[in-house]
Backbone as JSON, one array per atom type, in Angstrom:
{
  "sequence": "XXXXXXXXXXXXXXXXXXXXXXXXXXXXXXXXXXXXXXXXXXXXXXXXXXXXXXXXXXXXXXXXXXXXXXXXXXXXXXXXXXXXXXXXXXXXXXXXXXXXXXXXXXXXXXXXXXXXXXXXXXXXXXXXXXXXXXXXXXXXXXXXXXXXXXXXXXXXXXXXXXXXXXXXXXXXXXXXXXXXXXXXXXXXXXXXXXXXXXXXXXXXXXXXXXXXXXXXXXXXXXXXXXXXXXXXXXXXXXXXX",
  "N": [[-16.46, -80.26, 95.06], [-16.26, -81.59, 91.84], [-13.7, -81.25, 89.62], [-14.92, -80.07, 86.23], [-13.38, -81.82, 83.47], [-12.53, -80.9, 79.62], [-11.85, -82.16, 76.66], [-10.86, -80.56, 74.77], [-8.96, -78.94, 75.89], [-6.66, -78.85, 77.87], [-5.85, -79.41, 80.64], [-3.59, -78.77, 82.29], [-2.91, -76.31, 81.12], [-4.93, -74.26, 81.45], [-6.61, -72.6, 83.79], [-9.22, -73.22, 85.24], [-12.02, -70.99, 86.42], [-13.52, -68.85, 88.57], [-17.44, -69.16, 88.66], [-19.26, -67.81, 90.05], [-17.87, -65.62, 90.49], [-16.78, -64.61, 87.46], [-19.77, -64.12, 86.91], [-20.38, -61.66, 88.65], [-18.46, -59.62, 87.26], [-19.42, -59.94, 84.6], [-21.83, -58.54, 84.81], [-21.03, -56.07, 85.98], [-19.83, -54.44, 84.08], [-21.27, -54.66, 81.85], [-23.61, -54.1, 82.48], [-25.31, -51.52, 82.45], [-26.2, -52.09, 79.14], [-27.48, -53.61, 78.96], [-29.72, -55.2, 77.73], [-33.7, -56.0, 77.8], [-34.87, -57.62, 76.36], [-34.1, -60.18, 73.98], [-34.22, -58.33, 70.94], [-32.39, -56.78, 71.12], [-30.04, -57.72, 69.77], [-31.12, -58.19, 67.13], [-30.16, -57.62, 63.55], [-30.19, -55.2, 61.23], [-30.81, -53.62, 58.19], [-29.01, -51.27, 56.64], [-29.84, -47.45, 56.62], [-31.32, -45.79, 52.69], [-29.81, -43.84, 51.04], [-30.05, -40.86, 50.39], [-30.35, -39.16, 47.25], [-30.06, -36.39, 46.91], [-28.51, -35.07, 48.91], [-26.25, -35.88, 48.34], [-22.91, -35.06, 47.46], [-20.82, -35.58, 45.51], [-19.63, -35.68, 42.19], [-21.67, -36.58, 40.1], [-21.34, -39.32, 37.34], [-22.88, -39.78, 35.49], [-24.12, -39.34, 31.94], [-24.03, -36.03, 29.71], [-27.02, -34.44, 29.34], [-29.24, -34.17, 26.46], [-30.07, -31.48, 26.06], [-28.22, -29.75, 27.28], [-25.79, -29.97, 25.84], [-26.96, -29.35, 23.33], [-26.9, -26.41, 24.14], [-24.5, -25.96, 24.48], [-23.2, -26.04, 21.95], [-24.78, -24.19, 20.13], [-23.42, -22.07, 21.79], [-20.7, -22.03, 21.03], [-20.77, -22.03, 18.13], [-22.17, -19.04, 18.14], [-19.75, -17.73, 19.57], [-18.12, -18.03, 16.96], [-19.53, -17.12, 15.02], [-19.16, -14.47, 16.08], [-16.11, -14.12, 15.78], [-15.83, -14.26, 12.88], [-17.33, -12.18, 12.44], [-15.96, -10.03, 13.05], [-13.29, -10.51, 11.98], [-14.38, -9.93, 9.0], [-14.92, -6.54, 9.42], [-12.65, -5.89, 10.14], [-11.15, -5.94, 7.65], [-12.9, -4.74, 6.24], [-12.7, -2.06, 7.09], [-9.73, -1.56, 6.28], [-9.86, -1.64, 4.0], [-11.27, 0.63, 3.1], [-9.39, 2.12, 4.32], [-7.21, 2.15, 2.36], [-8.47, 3.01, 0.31], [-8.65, 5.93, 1.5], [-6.37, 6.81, 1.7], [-5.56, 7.34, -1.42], [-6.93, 9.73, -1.49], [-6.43, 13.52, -1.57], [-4.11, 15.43, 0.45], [-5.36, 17.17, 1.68], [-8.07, 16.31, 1.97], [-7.94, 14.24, 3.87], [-7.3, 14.7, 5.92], [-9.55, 15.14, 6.82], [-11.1, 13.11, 8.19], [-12.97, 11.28, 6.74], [-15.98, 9.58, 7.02], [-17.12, 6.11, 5.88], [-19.6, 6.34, 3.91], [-19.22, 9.02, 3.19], [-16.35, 8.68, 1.8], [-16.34, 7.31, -0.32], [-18.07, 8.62, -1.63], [-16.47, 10.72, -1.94], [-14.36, 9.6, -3.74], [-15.47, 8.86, -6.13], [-15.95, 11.68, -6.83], [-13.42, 12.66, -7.17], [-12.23, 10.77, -9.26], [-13.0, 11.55, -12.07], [-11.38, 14.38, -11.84], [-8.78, 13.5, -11.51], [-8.78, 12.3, -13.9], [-8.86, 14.64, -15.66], [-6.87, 15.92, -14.63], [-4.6, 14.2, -15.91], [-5.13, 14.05, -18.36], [-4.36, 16.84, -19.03], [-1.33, 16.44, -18.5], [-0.51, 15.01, -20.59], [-0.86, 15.92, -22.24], [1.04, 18.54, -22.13], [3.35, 17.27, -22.05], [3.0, 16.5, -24.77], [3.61, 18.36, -26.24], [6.15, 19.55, -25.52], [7.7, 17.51, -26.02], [7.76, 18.03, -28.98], [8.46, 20.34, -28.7], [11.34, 19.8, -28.12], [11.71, 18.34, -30.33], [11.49, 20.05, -32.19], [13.81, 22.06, -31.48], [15.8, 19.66, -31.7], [16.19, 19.81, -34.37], [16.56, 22.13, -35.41], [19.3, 22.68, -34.24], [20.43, 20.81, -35.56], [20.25, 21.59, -38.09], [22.02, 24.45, -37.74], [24.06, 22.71, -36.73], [24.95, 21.39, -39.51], [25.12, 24.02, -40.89], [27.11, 25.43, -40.16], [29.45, 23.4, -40.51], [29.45, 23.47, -42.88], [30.21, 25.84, -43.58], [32.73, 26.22, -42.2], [34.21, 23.72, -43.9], [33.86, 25.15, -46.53], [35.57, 27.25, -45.56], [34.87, 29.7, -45.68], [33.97, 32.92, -44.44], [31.76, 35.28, -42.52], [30.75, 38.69, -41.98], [28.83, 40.73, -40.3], [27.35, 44.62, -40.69], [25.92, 47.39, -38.97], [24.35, 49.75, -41.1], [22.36, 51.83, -40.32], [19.64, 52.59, -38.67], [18.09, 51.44, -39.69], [18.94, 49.49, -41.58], [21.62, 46.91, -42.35], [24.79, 45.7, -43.4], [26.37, 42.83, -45.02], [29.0, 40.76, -45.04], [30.58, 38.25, -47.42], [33.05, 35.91, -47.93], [34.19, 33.71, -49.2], [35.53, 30.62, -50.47], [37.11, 30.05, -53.71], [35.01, 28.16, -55.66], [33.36, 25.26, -57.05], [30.99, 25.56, -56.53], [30.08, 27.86, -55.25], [28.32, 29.14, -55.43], [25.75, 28.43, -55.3], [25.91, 28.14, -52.22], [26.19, 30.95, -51.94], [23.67, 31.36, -52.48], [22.43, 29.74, -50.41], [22.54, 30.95, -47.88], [21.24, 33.7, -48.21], [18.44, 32.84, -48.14], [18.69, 32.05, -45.9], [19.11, 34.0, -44.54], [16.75, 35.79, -45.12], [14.3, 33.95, -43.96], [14.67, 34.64, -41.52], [13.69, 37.08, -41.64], [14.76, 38.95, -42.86], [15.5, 41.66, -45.37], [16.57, 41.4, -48.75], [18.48, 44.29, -50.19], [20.54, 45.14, -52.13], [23.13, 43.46, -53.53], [26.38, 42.81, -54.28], [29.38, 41.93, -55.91], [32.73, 40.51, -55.17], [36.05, 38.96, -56.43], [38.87, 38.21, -55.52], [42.93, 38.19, -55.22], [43.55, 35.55, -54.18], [42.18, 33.86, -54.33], [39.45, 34.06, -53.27], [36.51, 34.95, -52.81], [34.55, 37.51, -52.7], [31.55, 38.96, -51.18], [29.1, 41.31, -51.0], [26.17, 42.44, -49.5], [23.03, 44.25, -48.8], [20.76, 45.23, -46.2], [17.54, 44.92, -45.32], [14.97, 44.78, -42.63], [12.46, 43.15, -43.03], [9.65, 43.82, -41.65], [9.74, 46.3, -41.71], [9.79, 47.29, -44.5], [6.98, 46.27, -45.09], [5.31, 47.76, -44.24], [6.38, 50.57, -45.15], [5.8, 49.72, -48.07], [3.1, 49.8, -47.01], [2.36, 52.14, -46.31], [3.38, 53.89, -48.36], [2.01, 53.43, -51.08]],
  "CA": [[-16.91, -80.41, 93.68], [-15.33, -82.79, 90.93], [-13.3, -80.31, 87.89], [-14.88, -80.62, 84.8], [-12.59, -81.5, 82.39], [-12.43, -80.92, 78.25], [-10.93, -82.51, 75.81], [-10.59, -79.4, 74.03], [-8.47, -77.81, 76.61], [-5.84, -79.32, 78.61], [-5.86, -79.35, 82.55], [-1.98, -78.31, 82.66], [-3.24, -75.12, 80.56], [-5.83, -73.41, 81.56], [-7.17, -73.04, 84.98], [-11.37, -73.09, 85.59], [-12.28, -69.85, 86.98], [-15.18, -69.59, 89.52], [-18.13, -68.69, 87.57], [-19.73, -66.23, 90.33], [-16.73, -63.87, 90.19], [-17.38, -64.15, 86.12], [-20.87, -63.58, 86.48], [-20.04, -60.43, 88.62], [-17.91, -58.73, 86.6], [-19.85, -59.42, 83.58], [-22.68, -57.7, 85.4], [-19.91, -54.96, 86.25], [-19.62, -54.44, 82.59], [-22.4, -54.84, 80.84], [-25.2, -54.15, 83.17], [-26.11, -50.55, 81.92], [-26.55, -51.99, 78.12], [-28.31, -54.85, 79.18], [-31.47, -54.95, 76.94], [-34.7, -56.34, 78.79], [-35.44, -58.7, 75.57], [-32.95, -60.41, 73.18], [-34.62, -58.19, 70.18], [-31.69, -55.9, 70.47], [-29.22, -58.56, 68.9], [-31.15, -58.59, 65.64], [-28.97, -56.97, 63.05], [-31.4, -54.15, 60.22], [-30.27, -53.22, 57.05], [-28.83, -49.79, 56.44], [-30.96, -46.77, 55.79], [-30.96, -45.42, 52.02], [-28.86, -43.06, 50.87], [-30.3, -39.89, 50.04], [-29.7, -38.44, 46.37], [-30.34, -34.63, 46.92], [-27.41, -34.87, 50.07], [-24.69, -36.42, 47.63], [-22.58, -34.08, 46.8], [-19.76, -36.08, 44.78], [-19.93, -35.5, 40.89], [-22.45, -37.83, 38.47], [-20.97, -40.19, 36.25], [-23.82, -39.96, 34.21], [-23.88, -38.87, 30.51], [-24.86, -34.87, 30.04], [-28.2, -34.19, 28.68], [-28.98, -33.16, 25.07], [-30.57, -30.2, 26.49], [-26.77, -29.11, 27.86], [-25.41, -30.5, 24.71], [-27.62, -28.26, 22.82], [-26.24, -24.98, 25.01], [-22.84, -25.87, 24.23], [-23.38, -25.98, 20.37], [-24.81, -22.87, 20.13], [-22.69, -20.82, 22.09], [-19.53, -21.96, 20.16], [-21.72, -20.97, 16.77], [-22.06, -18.22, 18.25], [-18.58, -17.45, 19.35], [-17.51, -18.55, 15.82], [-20.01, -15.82, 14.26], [-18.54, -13.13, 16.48], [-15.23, -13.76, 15.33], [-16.04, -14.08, 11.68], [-17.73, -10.74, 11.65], [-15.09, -9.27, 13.29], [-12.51, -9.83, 10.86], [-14.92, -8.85, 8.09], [-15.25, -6.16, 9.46], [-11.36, -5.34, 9.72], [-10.88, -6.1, 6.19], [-13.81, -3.45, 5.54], [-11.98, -1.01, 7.27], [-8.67, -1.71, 5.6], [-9.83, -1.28, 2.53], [-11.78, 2.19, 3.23], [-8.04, 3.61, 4.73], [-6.35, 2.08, 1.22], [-9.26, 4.39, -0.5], [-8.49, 7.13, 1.51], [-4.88, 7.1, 1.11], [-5.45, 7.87, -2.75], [-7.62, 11.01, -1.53], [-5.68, 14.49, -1.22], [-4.02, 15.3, 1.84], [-6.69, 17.92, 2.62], [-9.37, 15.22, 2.26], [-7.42, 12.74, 4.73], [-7.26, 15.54, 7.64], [-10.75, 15.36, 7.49], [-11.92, 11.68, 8.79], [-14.34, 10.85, 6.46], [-16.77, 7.99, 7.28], [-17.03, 5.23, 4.88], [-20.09, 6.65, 2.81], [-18.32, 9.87, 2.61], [-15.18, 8.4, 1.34], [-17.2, 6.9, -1.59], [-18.53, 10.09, -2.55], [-15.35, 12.16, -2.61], [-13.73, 8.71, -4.7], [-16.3, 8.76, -6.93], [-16.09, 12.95, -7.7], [-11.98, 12.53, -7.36], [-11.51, 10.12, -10.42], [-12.9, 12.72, -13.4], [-10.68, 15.1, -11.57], [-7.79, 13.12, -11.93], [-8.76, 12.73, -15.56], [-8.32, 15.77, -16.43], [-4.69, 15.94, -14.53], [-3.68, 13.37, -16.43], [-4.96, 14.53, -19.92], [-3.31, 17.84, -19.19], [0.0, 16.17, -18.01], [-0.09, 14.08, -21.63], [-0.86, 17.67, -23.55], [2.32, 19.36, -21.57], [4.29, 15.79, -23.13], [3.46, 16.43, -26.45], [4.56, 19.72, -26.35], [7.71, 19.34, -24.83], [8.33, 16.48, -27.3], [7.48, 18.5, -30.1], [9.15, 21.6, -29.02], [12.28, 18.87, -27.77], [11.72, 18.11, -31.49], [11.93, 21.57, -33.13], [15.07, 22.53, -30.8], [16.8, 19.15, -32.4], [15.98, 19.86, -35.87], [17.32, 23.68, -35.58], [20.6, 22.66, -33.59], [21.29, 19.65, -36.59], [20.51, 22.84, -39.19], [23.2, 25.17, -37.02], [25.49, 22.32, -37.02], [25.26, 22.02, -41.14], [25.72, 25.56, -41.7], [29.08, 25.32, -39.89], [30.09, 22.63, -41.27], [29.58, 23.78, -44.42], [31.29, 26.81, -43.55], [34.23, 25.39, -42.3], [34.54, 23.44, -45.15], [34.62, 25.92, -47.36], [36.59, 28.34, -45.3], [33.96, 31.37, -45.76], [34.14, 34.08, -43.28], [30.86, 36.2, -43.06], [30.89, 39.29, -41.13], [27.45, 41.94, -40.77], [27.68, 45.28, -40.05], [24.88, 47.91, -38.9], [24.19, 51.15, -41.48], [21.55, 52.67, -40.27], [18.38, 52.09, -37.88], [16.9, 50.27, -40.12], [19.7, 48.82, -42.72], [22.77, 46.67, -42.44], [25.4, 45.2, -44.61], [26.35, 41.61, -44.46], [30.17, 40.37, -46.13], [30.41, 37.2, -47.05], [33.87, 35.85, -48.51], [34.22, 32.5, -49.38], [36.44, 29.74, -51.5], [36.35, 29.81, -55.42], [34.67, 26.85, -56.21], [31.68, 24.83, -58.31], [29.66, 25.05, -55.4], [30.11, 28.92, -54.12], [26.78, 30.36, -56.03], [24.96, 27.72, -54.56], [25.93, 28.44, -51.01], [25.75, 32.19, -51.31], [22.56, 31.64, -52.41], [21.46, 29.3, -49.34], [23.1, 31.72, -46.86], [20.3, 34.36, -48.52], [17.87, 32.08, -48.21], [18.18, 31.83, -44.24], [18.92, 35.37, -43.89], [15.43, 35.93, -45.48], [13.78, 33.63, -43.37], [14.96, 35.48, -40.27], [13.14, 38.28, -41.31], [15.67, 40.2, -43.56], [14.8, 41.18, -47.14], [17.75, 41.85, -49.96], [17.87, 45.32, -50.91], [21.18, 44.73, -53.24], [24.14, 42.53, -53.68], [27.16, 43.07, -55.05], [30.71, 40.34, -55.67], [34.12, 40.6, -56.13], [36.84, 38.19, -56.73], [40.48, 38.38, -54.89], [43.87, 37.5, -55.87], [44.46, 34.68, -53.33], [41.53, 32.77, -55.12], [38.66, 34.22, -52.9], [35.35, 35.69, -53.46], [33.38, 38.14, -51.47], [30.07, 39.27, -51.76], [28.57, 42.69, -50.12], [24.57, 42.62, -48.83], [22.52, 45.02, -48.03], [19.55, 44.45, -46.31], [16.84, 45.44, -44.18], [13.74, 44.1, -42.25], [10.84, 42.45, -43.91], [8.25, 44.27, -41.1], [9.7, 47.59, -41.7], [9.38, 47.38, -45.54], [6.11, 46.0, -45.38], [5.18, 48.94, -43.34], [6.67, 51.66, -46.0], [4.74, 49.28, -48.85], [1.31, 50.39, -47.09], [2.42, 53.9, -46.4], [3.65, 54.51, -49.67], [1.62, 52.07, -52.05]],
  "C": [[-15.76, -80.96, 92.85], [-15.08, -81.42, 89.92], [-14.17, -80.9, 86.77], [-14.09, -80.31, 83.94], [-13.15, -81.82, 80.64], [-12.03, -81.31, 77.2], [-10.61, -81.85, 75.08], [-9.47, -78.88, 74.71], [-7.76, -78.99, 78.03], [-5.7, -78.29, 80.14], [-4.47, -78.37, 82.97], [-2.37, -76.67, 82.09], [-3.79, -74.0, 80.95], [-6.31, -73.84, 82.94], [-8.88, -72.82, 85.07], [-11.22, -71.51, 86.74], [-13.18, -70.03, 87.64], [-16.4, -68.81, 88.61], [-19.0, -67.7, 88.38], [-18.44, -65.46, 90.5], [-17.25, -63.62, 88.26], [-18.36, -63.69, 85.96], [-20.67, -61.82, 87.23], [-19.36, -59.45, 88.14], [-18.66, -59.11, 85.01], [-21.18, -58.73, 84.17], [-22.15, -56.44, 85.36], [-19.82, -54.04, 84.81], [-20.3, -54.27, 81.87], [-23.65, -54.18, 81.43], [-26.0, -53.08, 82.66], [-27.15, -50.76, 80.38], [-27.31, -53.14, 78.44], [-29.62, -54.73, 78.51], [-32.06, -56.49, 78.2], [-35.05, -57.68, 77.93], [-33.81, -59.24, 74.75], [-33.43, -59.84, 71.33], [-33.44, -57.3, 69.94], [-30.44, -56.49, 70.01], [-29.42, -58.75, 67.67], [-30.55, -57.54, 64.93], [-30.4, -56.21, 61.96], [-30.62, -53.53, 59.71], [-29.67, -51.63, 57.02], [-29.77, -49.16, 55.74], [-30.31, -46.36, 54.08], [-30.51, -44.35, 52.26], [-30.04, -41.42, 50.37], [-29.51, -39.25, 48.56], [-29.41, -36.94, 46.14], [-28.47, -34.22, 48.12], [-26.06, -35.32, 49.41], [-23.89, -35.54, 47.21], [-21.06, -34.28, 46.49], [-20.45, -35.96, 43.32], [-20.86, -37.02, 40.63], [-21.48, -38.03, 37.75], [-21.38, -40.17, 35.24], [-23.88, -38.92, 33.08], [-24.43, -37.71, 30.83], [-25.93, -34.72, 29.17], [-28.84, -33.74, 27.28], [-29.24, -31.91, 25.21], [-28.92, -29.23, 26.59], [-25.92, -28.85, 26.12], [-25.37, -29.29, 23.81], [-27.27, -26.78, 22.53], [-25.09, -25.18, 24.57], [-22.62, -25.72, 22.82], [-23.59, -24.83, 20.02], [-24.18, -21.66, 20.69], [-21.26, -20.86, 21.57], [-20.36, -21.39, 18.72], [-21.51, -20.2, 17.23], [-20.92, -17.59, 18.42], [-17.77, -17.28, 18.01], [-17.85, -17.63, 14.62], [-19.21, -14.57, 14.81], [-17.15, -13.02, 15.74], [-14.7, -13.73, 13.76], [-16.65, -12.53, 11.31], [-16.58, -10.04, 12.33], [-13.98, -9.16, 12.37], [-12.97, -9.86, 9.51], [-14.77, -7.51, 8.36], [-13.62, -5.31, 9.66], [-11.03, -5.36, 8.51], [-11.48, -5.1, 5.48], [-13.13, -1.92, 5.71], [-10.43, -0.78, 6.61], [-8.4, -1.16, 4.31], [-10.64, 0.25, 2.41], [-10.7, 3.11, 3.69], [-6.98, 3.12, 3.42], [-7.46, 3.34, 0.09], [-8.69, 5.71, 0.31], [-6.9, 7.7, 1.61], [-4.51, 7.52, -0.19], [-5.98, 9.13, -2.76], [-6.12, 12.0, -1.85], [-4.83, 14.43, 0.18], [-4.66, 16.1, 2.57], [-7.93, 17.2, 2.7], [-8.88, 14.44, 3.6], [-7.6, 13.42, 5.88], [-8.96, 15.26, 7.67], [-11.51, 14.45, 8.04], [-12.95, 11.35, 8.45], [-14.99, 9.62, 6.74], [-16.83, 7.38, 5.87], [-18.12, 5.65, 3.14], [-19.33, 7.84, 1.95], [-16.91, 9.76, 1.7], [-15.37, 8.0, 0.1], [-17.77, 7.94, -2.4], [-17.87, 10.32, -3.0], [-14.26, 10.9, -3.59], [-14.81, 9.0, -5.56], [-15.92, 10.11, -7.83], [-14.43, 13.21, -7.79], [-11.48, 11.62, -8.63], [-11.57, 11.03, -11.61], [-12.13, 13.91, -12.48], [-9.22, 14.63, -12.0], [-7.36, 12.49, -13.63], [-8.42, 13.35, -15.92], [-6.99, 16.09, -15.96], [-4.16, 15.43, -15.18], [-3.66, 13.68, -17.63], [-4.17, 15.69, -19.87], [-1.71, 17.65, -19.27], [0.02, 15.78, -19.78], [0.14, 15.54, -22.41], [0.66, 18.12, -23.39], [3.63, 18.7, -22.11], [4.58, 16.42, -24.25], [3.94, 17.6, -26.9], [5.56, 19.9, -26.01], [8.23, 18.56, -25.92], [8.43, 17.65, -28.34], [8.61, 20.21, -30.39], [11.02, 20.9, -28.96], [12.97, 18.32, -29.49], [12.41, 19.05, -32.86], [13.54, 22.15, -32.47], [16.22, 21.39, -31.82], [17.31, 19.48, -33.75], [16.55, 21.29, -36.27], [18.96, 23.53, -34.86], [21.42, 21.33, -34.49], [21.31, 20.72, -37.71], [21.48, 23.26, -39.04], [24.32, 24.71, -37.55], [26.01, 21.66, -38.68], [25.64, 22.88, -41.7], [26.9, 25.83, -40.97], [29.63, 24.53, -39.76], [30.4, 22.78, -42.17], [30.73, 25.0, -44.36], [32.18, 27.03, -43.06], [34.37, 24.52, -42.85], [34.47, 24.13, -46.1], [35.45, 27.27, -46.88], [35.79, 29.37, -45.8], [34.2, 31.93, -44.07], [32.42, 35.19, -43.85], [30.58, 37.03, -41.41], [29.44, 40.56, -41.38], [28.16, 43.01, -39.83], [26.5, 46.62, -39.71], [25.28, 49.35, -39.49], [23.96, 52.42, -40.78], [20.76, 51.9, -38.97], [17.88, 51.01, -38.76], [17.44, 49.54, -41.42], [20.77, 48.01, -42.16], [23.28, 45.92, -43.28], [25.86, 43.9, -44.08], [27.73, 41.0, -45.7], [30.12, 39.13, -46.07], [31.83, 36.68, -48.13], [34.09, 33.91, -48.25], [35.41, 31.98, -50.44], [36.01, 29.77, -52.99], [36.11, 28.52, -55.76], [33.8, 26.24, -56.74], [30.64, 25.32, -57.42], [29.28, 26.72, -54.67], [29.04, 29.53, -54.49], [25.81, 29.63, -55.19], [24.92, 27.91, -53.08], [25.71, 29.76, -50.9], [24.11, 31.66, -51.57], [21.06, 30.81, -50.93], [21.93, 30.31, -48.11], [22.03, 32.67, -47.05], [19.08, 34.01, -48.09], [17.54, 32.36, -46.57], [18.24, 33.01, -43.76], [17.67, 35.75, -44.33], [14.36, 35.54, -44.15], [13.77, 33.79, -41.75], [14.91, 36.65, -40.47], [14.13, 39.18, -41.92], [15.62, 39.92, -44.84], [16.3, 41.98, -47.72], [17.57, 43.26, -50.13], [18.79, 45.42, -52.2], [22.37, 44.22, -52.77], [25.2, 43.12, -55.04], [28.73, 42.04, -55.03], [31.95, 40.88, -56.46], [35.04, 39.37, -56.13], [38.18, 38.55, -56.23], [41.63, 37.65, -55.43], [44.21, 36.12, -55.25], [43.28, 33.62, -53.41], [40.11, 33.01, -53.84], [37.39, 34.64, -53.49], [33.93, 36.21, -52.6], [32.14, 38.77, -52.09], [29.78, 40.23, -50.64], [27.15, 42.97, -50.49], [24.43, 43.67, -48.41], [21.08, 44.42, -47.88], [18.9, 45.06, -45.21], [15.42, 44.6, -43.56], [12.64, 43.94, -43.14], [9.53, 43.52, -43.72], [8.61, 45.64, -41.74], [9.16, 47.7, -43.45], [7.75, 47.13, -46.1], [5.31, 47.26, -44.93], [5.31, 50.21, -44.16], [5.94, 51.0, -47.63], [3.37, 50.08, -48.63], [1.44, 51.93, -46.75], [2.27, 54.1, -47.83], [3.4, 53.28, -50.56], [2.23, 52.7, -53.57]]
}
């Protein structure tokens, strides 16, 4: 047999094989898959996909329905925590009320209506503490008042009487008398002072019974009281009218 040669394929290259050894070994090879027709060369589309079996996330937008759910449960969240701190603020202000109670009210844990009650019947209570406290003032003032006004008197009448150098000395009679010396400076003014020195011994409850004055060489001038209580005399008045 003559080679067939190619012009594709150079003689020096490639050698021709025998074509029954090729056909037996592609027999060798192939023979099990060997289809009977040439129908199993045609090529058929891929099956679809199944959407229920996917189980990679959607892309696709979420639903208003979802939407919806998500709206309302932030509202809601948003109410819970709005009444909650109402509802601290309520309590806040029901333990600043009961901090003005007593401290035997406070041991007792009143609830909120209760706490309103006993505020309510606790303010005219504390009325009247407070009007009493103002009363207890003006008396204090007043007596604060009378104390000044008797301790600026005091310090007049010994002033006066160390300025004029008087000496006045009492001395007790009896039960129910004593005598009262009173020696002073000769001067324009000494009638006038015995007579306010009388004056306050009166008004402390001691009545004149007689007076008597002398005059000294060293330019003095004493005066000798007698005198006794007001009550007792008034007392021997209604005995003996």
């Amino acid at each position: 047999m003559l080679a067939v040669s190619s012009p594709l394929f150079s003689p020096h290259q490639w050698q021709l094989e025998d074509p029954i050894s090729l056909h037996h070994q592609h027999n060798s090879l192939f023979s099990p898959f060997e289809p009977s027709d040439h129908s199993f060369y045609l090529q058929f589309p891929p099956p679809p996909l199944d959407p229920s079996h996917d189980h990679y996330p959607s892309s696709a937008a979420p639903s208003p329905e979802a939407v919806s759910n998500v709206s309302k449960m932030a509202k809601k969240l948003s109410h819970n925590a709005s009444e909650r701190d109402r509802r601290k603020k309520i309590n806040s202000l029901y333990s600043s009320l009961r901090a003005l109670l007593p401290s035997s009210d406070q041991m007792k844990k009143l609830s909120n209506p209760a706490t309103i009650s006993r505020i309510l019947s606790y303010i005219p209570e504390l009325q009247q503490q407070v009007e009493g406290q103002m009363r207890k003032k003006e008396e204090l003032m007043a007596a604060m008042v009378g104390q000044e006004v008797k301790n600026d008197e005091e310090k007049k009448m010994k002033s006066a009487a160390s300025s004029s150098s008087s000496i006045i000395s009492a001395s007790r009679l009896s039960r129910h008398e004593m005598a009262i010396q009173i020696s002073t400076d000769i001067n324009g003014c000494q009638r006038n002072y015995l007579s306010e020195i009388l004056c306050c011994l009166e008004e402390e409850g001691l009545l004149l019974l007689n007076a008597s004055s002398f005059e000294s060489f060293d330019g003095k001038m004493g005066s000798n009281c007698k005198m006794e209580p007001k009550v007792l005399s008034n007392m021997l008045l209604e005995m003996f009218p």
